[in-house]
C-alpha positions in Angstrom: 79.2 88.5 113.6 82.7 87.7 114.2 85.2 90.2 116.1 88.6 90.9 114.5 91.6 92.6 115.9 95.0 94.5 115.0 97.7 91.9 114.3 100.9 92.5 116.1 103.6 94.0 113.0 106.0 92.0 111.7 109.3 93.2 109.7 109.9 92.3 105.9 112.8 91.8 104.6 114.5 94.0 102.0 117.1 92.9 99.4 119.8 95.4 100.3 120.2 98.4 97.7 116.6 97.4 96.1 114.9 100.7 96.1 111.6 101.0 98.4 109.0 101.4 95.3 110.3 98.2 94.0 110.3 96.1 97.5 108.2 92.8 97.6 105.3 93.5 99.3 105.2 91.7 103.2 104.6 88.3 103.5 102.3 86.4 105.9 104.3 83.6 108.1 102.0 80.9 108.7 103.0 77.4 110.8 100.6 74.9 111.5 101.1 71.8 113.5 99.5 69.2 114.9 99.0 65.7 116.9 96.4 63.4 115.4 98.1 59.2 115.5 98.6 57.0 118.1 102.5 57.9 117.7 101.5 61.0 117.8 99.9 61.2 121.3 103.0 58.8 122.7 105.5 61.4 121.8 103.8 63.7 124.2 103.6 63.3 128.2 100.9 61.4 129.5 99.7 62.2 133.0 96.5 59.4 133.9 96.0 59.5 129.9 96.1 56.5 127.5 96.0 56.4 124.2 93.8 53.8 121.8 92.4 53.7 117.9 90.1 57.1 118.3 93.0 59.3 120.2 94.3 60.1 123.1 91.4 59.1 126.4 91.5 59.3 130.0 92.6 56.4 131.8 93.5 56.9 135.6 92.7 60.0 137.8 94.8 62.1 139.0 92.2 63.2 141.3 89.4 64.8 141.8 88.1 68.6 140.9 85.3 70.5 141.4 83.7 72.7 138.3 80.2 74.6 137.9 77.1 73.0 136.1 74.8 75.1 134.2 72.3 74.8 136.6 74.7 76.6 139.5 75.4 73.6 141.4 79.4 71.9 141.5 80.3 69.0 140.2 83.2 66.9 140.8 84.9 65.3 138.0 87.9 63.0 137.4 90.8 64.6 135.7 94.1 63.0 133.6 96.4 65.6 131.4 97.9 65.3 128.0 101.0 67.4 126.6 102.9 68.0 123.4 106.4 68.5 122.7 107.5 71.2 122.1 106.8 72.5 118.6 109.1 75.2 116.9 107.3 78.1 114.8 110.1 78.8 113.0 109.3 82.4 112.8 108.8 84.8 116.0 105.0 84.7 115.9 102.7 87.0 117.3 99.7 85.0 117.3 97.9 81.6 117.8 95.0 79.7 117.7 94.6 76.3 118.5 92.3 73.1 117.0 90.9 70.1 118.6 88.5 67.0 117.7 87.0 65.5 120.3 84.1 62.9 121.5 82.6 63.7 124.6 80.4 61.5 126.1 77.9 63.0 128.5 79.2 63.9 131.7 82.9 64.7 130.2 84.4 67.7 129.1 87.9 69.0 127.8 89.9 72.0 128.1 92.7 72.9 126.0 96.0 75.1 127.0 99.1 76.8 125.2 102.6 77.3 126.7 104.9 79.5 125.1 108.6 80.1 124.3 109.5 83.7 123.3 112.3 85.4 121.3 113.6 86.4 124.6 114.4 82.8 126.0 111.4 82.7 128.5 108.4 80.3 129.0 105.1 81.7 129.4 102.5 80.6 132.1 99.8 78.3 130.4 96.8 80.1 128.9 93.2 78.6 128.8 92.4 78.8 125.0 88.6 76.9 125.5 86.6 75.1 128.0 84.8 72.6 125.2 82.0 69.8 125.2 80.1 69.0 122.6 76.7 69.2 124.4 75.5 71.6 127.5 74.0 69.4 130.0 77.3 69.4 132.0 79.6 72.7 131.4 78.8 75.8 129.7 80.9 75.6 126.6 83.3 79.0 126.9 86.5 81.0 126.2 88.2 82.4 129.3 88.6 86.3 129.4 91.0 88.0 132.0 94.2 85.5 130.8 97.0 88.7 130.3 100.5 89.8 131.2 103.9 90.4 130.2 104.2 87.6 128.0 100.6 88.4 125.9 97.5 88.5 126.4 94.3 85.9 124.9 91.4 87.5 123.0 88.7 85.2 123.2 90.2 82.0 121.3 93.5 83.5 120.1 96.6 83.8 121.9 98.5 87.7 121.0 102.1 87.9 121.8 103.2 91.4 123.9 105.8 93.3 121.4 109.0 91.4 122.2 107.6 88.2 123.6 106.8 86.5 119.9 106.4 83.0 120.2 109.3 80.7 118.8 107.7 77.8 120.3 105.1 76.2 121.9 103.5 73.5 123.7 99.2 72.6 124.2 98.3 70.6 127.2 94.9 68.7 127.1 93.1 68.3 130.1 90.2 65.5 130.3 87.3 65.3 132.7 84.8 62.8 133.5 81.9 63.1 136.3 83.2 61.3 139.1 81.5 57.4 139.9 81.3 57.3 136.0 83.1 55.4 133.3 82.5 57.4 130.3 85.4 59.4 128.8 86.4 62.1 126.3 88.5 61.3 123.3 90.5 63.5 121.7 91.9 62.5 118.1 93.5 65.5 117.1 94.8 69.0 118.8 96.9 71.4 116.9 97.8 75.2 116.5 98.2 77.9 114.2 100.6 80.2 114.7 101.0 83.3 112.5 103.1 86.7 111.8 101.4 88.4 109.6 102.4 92.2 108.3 100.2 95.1 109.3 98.6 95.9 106.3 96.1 98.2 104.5 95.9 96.6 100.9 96.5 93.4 99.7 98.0 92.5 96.0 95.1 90.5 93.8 97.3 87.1 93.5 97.1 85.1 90.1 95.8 82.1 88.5 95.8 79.1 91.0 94.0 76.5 88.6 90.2 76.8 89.8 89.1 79.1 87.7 85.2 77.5 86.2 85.2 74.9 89.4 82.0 75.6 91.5 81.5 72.9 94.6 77.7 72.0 95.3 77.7 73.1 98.5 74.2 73.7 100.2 73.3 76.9 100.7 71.9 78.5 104.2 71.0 81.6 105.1 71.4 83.4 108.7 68.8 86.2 108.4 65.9 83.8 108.0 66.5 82.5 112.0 66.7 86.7 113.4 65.2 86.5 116.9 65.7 82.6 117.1 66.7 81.5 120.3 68.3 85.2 122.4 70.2 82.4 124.6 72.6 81.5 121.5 72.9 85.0 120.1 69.2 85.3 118.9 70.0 84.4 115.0 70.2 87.2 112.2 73.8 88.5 112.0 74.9 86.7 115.1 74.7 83.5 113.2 77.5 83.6 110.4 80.0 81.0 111.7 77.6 78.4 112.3 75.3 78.6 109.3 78.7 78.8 107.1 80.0 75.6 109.1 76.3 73.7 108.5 76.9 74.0 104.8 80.5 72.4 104.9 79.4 70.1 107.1 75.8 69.5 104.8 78.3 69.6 101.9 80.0 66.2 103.3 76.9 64.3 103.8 76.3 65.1 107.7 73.5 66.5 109.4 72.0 66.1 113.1 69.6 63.5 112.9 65.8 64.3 114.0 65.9 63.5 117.7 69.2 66.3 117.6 66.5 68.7 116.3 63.6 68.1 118.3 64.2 70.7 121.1 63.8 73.3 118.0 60.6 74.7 117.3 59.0 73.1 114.3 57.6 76.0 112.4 62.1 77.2 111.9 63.3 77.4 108.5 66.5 75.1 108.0 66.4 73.8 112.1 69.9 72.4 111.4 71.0 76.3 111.5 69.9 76.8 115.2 71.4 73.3 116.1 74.3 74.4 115.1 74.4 78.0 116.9 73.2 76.3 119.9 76.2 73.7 119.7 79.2 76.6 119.1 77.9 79.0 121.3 80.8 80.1 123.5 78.9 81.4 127.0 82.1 83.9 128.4 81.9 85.5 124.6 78.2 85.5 124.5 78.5 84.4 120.7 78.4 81.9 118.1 82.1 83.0 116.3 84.8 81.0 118.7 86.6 79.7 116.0 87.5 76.4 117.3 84.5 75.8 118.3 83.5 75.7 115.0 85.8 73.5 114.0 85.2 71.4 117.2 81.5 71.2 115.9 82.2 70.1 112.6 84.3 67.3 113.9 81.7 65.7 116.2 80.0 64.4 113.1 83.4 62.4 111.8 85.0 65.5 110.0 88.2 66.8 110.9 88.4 70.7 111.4 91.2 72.9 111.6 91.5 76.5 112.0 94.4 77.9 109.6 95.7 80.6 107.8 96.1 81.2 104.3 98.3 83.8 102.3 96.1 84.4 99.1 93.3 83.4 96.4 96.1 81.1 94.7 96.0 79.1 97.8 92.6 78.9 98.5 92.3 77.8 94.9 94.4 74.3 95.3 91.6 73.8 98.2 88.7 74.8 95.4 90.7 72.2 93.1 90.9 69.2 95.8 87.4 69.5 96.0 87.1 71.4 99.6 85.3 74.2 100.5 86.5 76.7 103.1 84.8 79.1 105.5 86.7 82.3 105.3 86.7 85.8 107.3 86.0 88.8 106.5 85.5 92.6 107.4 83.8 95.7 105.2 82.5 98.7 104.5 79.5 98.4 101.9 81.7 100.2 99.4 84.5 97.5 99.5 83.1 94.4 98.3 80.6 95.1 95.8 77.4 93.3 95.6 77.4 92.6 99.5 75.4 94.8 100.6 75.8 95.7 104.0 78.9 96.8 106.3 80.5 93.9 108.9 83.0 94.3 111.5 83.6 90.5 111.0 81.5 88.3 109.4 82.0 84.2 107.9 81.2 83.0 104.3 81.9 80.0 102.5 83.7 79.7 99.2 82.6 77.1 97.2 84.4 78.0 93.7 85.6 81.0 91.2 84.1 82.4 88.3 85.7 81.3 84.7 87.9 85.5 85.2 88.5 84.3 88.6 86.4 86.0 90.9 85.0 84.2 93.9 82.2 82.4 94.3 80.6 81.9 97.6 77.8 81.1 99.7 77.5 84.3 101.9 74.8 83.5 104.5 74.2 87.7 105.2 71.3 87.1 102.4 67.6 87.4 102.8 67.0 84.0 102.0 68.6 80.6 101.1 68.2 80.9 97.2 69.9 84.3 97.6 72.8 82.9 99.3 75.2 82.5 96.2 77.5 85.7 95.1 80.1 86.8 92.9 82.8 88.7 94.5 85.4 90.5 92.9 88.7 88.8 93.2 91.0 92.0 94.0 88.4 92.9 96.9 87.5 89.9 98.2 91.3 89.1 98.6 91.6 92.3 100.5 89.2 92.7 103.0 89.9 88.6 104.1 93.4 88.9 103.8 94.4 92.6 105.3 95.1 93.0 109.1 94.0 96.5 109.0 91.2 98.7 107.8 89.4 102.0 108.4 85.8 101.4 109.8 82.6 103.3 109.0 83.9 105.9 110.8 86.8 106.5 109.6 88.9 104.8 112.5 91.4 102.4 112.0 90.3 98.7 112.8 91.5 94.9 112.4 91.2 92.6 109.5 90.9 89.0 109.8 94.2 88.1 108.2 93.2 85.1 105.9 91.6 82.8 108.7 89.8 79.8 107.0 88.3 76.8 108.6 89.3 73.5 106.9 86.9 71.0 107.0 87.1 67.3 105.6 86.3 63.7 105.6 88.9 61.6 107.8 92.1 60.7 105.7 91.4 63.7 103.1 94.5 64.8 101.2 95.5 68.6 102.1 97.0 70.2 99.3 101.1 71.0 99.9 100.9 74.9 100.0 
C-alpha cells in the first residue's frame, strides 16, 4: 500500500482566442536533475567531504553528534556535509522528491536535505527528506514527519510547495555519519531530485503509439499476498508489501539477489524469502511502511543498480523505456471498476510494467495476485494511463482523493543509456 495525495494546481496555457472545447488538455512539468561524477560532486561545497572513484565520502569531521540506536541507547557519530548548486526547475514547481545511491558500511548512515527558492524571491529552511542506511543495526531507517510552514510542508518523502511558494530552484545537502573511533564511511555516488507541476486532473487522454507495442521483458514475477502476516515489524506482508516485491523483480530482472547469508534471519518454510528481505530493507520506521519511495530506489542501488525516482507524462513515454529494454515500477490508485481485470480497490498500490500487448495495452507484473504464476495482467491502455497518471480521483466513497501523477522508479545497470524524453 502506497499513500497518494492532491497535487498542488498548476495553470495551462491557452492560445488566445482558441475556444475552450478545443484547448490542449494540461500538461505535466517534469525536471529531473542530478549529481552522480567526480565533477559532479566538486562543483558542490564540500564541508569535511572528499570525493574518490565510488562518489562523494567522508573525509574529516566536523565534529561530533549524538543520534539514537534501535536499541534506545545514543551514539555518537562523526559528521562531514555535502551540497549542490543550486539547480533551476525551470518551471514554478509544486513538488519534489529526491534520489540517492549510497554504500554504507556498518556503523554509517546518511541523511539527505532540500533547500528551496520560491516564485516569491525567498529561500526556504532545509527540509529532512530521509534518514537512510542500508542495514538496521545502527539507525532506524525513516522519513521525518512534523517538517511544515509557510514555505510547504513534507509528506513523508516528498516535498509540497504552500500556494505561492512554488519552487524555481533548489539545492540537496548530504550529510554523512560514521560511529565515532571508526574508520568506515558512507559513499554516496549519486543524489538527485524530481521536481514536478503537474495539473489537477480527473481524466487523462489515452496517448498513442510509442514503438513497444509486442515487446514483453522477462521480468520475474513475485507476488505480495503469498508473505500476509510475515514479519508485523516491516508491515506484516499482504498489501503492505507492493513497493518492495515490485522493486525485487527489477532488481531479480538485472541479475541481483541477496545472497543466502542476507536471507538467513528469514524463516525457511517463506515462499520467495527475497520478498521479505526486501520489506525489511525499505521499511521507513516514522511511516510505519514499506512505500518511501526513495527508499526503494536506495535499495535497488545497494546491489550496483542505479535508482531514480521520476516522473513521466504518458504510455508513449513509458514505452521508449519498454523499448531500451527497462522495466519500470509504476503507481497507481483505483476503484475495482476502473481498471478491469484488477480485482480489488487501492488507495495506492506499485506494479511493474514489463511490456504492451501487440493493440497496446499494458502488460505488467502486478504483485496484488494470489500467487506468483498469477502475477502477469493485461490492462487496458486508456485506464491504466488514467488512474497512474491523474492527480485526482473519487474514492469508494465518493470523496475526492489524490492520484499518483505518473511516479515511476527507474532502475538500471551502471552506465545504462536513458532514453531522451
Amino acid at each position: 500500500m502506497r499513500r497518494t495525495m492532491v497535487l498542488a494546481s498548476v495553470v495551462s496555457a491557452v492560445l488566445l482566442g482558441t475556444p475552450a472545447a478545443e484547448a490542449a488538455p494540461p500538461q505535466a512539468e517534469v525536471a529531473f536533475h542530478e549529481w552522480s561524477s567526480a565533477a559532479d560532486f566538486r562543483s558542490g561545497s564540500a564541508e569535511g567531504t572528499e570525493v574518490d572513484g565510488e562518489g562523494v565520502r567522508l573525509g574529516s569531521s566536523l565534529g561530533t553528534v549524538p543520534h539514537p540506536a534501535p536499541d534506545g541507547s545514543t551514539r555518537e557519530y562523526d559528521h562531514a556535509r555535502w551540497t549542490s548548486p543550486p539547480a533551476p526547475t525551470g518551471f514554478p514547481a509544486t513538488e519534489l522528491v529526491a534520489s540517492w545511491n549510497a554504500t554504507t558500511p556498518p556503523g554509517t548512515w546518511v541523511q539527505v536535505e532540500m533547500r528551496g527558492q520560491t516564485v516569491s524571491g525567498a529561500e526556504t529552511g532545509w527540509y529532512v527528506l530521509g534518514q537512510w542506511a542500508s542495514g538496521d543495526a545502527d539507525i532506524l531507517r525513516t522519513s521525518v514527519d512534523g517538517q511544515s510552514d509557510e514555505h510547504g510542508s513534507v509528506s513523508v518523502d516528498t516535498f509540497v510547495a504552500a500556494p505561492g511558494a512554488e519552487l524555481t530552484g533548489y539545492q540537496l545537502r548530504v550529510t554523512l555519519y560514521r560511529a565515532t573511533g571508526t574508520s568506515a564511511s558512507p559513499s554516496v555516488s549519486m543524489v538527485g531530485a524530481m521536481a514536478s507541476a503537474v495539473p489537477d486532473r480527473f481524466e487523462v487522454p489515452t496517448s498513442g503509439p510509442g514503438g513497444a507495442w509486442g515487446i514483453e521483458l522477462p521480468v520475474p514475477r513475485y507476488s505480495q499476498n503469498v508473505h500476509a502476516g510475515h514479519y508485523p515489524q516491516y508491515g506484516g506482508g499482504g498489501e503492505a508489501w507492493c513497493s518492495p516485491t515490485s522493486t525485487q523483480m527489477v532488481v531479480e530482472h538485472w541479475g541481483k539477489r541477496p545472497s543466502d547469508e542476507d536471507l538467513s534471519w528469514i524463516d525457511p518454510d517463506h515462499p520467495d524469502r527475497v520478498v521479505d528481505h526486501a520489506a525489511r530493507h525499505t521499511f521507513d520506521h516514522a511511516y510505519d511502511g514499506t512505500g518511501n519511495w526513495p527508499f526503494n530506489a536506495a535499495y535497488a542501488a545497494t546491489y550496483g543498480l542505479e535508482a531514480r525516482i521520476t516522473r513521466l507524462r504518458s504510455l508513449t513515454e513509458a514505452e521508449q523505456y519498454i523499448r531500451a529494454g527497462i522495466p519500470l515500477v509504476t503507481s497507481q490508485s483505483f476503484r475495482e471498476d476502473e481498471l478491469d481485470g484488477a480485482g480489488y480497490s487501492t488507495d495506492g498500490h506499485l506494479m511493474v510494467v514489463v511490456g504492451f500487448t501487440e493493440n497496446g495495452d499494458v502488460i505488467a507484473n502486478d504483485p496484488a495476485s494470489p500467487d506468483d504464476a498469477s502475477v502477469r495482467h493485461v490492462y487496458r491502455r486508456d485506464q491504466f494511463e488514467t488512474v497512474w497518471l491523474r492527480t485526482q480521483r473519487y474514492d469508494a466513497d465518493g470523496e475526492v482523493a489524490g492520484g499518483p501523477g505518473g511516479i515511476v522508479y527507474v532502475i538500471t545497470p551502471p552506465g545504462t543509456p536513458l532514453p531522451t524524453l
